[in-house]
C-alpha positions in Angstrom: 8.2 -18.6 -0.2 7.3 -17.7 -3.5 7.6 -21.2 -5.2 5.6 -22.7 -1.7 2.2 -20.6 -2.8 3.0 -21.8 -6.1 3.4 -25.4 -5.4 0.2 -24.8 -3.4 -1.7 -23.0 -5.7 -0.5 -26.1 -8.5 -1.6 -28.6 -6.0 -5.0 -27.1 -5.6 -5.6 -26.1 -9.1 -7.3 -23.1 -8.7 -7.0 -19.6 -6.7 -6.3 -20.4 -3.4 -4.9 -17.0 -1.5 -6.3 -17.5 1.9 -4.8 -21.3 1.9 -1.3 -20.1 0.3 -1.2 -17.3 2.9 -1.7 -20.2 5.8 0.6 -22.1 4.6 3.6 -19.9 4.1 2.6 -17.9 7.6 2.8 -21.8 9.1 6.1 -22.3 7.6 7.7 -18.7 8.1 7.0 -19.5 12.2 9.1 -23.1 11.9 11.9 -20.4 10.5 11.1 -17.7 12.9 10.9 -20.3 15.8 12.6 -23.9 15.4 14.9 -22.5 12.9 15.9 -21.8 8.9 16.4 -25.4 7.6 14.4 -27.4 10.0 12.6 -30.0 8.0 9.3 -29.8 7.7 5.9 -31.7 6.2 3.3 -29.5 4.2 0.0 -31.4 3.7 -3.1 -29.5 2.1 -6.2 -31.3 1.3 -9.6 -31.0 1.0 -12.1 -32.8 3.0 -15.8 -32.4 3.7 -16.0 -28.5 1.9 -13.1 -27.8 4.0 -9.1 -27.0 3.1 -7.4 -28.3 5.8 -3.5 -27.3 5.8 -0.4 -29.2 8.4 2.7 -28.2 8.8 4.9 -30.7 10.8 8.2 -29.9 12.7 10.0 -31.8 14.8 9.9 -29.0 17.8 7.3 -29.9 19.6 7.9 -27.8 22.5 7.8 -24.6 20.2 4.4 -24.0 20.2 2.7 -21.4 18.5 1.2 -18.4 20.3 -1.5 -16.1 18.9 0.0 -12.6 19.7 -2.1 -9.4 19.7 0.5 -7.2 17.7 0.0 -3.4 17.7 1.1 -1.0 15.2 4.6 -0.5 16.1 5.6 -4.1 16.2 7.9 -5.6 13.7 6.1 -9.1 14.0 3.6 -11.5 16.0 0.5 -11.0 13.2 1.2 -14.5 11.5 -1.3 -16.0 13.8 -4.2 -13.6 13.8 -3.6 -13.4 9.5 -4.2 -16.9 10.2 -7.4 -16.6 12.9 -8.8 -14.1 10.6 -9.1 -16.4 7.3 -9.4 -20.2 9.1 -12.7 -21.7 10.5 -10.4 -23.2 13.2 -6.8 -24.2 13.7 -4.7 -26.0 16.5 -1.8 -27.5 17.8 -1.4 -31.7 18.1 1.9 -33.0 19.5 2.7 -36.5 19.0 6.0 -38.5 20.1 9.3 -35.9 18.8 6.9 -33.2 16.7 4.1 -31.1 16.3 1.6 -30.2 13.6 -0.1 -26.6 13.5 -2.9 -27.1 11.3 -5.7 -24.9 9.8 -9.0 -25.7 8.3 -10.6 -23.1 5.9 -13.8 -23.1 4.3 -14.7 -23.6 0.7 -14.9 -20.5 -1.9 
């Protein structure tokens, strides 16, 4: 995932941490969840002083779930990581995929 929040940061052209950390968390559940080597679409753009960030699989009836992890568990905080630094983010399904998407606020 290194080269991901690389590419991100390259795309964006400044320090972007929040935005790299949704996008790898977004990708590391298509691994965890549809599979390693599913295809996938990143998209990150800015629109209206907002970051939005999509990642598209072609699962869509793998649908994310936000967890409420506790101390002792191994995983299930990729979601509220991603709660905790978005404005907003969502699910849309459309014909054979879905897109979890994130939009984060400027600065």
């Amino acid at each position: 995932m290194p080269d991901l929040r690389r590419a991100v940061r390259g795309h964006l052209g400044e320090p972007c941490a929040d935005v790299q950390l949704c996008v790898t968390e977004l990708v590391a559940n298509v691994i965890r969840h549809v599979g390693e080597g599913t295809p996938v679409r990143v998209r990150v753009f800015r629109a209206e002083a907002r970051t939005r960030v999509e990642v598209t699989d072609p699962d869509p009836r793998a649908l994310p779930v936000l967890l409420h992890a506790t101390g002792d568990d191994g995983s299930g905080r990729g979601l509220a990581l991603l709660e905790a630094v978005a404005l907003r983010w969502g699910v849309e399904q459309r014909g054979g995929s879905k897109t979890v998407w994130c939009e984060l606020g400027e600065g």
